[in-house]
LUMLO-941332 format. One record per residue: residue in one letter; x, y, z of N, C-alpha, C in turn; residue number from 1. Coordinates in steps of 0.02 Angstrom, whole numbers, m for minus. Each point is the difference from the previous one (the first is absolute). Example, Ala and Ser with C-alpha at 12.3 -4.5 7.8 and 13.67 -1.06 7.14 Angstrom:
  rest     n_x     n_y     n_z    ca_x    ca_y    ca_z     c_x     c_y     c_z   nr
     A     660    m284     390     m45      59       0      45      60       0    1
     S     m18      53     m36      42      59       3     m39      55      37    2
This chain:
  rest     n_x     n_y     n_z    ca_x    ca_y    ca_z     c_x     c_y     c_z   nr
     X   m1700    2581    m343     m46     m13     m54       4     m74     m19    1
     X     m52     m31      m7      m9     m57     m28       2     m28     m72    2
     X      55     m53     m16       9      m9     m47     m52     m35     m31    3
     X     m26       7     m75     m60     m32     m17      31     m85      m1    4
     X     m76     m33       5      19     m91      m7      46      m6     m41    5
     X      39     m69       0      47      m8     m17      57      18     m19    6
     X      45      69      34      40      23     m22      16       5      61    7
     X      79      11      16      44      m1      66      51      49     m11    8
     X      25      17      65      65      28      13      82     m30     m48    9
     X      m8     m79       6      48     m32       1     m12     m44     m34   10
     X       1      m1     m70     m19     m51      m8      49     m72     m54   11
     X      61      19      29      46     m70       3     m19     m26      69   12
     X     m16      20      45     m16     m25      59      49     m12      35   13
     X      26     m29      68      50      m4      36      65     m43     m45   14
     X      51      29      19      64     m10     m45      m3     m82      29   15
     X       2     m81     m54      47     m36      35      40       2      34   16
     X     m20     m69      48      56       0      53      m4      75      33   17
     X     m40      31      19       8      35      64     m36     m47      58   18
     X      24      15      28     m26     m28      93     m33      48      15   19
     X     m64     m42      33     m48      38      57      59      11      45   20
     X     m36      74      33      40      26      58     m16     m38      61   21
     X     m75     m18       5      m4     m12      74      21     m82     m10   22
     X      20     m37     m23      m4     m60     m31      82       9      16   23
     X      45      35     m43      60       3      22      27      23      74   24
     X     m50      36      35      14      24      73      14     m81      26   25
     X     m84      m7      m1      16     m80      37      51     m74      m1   26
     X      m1      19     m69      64     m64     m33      73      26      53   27
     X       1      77      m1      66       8      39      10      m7      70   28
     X     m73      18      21       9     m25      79     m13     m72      m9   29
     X     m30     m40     m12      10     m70      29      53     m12      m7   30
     X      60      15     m65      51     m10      m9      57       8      52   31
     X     m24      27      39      33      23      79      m5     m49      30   32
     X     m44     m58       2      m7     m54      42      28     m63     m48   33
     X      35      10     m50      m6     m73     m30      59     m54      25   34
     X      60      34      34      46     m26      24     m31     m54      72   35
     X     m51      48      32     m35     m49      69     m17     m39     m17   36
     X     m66      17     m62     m49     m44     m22      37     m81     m15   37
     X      43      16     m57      26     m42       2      29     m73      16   38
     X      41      56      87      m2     m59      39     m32     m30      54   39
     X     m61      29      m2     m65      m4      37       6     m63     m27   40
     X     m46       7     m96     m10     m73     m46      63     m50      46   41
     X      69      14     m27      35     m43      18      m4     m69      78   42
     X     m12      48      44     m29     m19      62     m43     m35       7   43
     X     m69      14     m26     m42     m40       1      19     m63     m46   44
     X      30      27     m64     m18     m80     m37      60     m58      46   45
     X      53      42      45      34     m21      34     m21     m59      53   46
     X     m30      37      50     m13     m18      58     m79     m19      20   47
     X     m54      18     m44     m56      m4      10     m27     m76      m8   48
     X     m50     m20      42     m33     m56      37     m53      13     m77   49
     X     m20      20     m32     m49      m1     m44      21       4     m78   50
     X     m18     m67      m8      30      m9     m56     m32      44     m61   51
     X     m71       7      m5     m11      64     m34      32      75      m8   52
     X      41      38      59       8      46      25      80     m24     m46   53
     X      39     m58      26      57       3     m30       7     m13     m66   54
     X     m57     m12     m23      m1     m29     m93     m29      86     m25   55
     X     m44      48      34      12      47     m37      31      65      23   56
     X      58     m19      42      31      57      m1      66     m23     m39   57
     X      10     m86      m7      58      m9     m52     m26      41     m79   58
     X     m60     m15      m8     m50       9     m85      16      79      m5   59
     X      m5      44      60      30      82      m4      50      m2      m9   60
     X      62     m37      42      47      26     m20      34     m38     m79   61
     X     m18     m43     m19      31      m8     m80     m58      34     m37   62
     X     m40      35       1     m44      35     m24      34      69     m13   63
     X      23      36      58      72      63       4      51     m30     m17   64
     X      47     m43       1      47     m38     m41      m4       8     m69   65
     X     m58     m29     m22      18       5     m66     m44     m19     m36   66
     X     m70      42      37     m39      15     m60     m64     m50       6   67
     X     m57      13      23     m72     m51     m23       6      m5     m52   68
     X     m13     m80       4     m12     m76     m68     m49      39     m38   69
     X       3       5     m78     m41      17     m35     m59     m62      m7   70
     X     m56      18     m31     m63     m51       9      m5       9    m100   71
     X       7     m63      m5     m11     m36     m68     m71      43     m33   72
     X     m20       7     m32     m72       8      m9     m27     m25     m83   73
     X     m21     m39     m30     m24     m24     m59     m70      27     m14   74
     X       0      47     m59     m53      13     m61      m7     m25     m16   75
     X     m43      m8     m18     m53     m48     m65     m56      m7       2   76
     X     m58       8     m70     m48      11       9     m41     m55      22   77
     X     m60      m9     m21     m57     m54     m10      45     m75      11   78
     X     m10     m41      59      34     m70     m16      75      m3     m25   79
     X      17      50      31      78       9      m6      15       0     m61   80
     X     m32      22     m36      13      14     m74      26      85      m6   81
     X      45       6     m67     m16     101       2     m15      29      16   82
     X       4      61       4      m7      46      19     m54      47     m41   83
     X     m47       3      m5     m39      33     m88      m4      65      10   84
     X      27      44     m18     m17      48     m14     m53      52     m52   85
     X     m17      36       5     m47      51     m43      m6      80      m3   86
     X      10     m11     m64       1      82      m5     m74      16     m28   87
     X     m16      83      33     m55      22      m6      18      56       0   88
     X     m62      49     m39      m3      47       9     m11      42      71   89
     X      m9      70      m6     m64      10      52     m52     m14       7   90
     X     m46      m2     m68     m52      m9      24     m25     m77      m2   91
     X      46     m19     m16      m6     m62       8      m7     m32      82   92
     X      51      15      29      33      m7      74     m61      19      22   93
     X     m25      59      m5     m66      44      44     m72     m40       4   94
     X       7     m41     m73     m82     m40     m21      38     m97      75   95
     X      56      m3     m38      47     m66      50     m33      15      81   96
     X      25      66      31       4      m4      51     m76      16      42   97
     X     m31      28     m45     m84      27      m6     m39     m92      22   98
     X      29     m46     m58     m57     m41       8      37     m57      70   99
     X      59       2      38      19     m42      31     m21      49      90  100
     X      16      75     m21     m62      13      53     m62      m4      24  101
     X     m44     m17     m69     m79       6       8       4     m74      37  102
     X      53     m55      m1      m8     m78      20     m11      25      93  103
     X      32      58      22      m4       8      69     m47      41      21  104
């Protein structure tokens, strides 16, 4: 039987922090190769004639080391000024978003 609109089975929804299954299958098999892989990277950034090839298999392996460089990112609104925020109602939002659609 079908539940009417908007109402569910579950509705905390999946517990945090559970893992997809098929998502965890795969994480465990590649994990089977990470010891080769490894020194596959190693090899190449070793011995390889291409300096591209050895600059990113060094960038993998301090990447598994210890972690991709986070990327800076700066907010700010209009001319790098604030951030402005606004509060609205609903129907406020609905008339907002009404007249910035009719522009398309």
């Amino acid at each position: 039987m079908a539940l009417p609109k908007g109402r569910t089975n579950n509705p905390k929804g999946k517990p945090k922090g559970t893992k997809n299954k098929s998502t965890a299958e795969v994480k465990e098999l590649a994990q089977t190769y990470g010891a080769g892989a490894l020194t596959t990277l190693a090899t190449i950034m070793r011995n390889s004639d291409n300096d591209q090839a050895r600059i990113a298999a060094a960038k993998e392996l301090l990447d598994r080391g210890y972690g991709k460089v986070t990327q800076p990112m700066e907010h700010s609104g209009p001319n790098g000024g604030p951030i402005q925020s606004v509060t609205m109602t609903p129907d406020e939002f609905k008339q907002a978003a009404t007249e910035v659609l009719e522009k398309f």
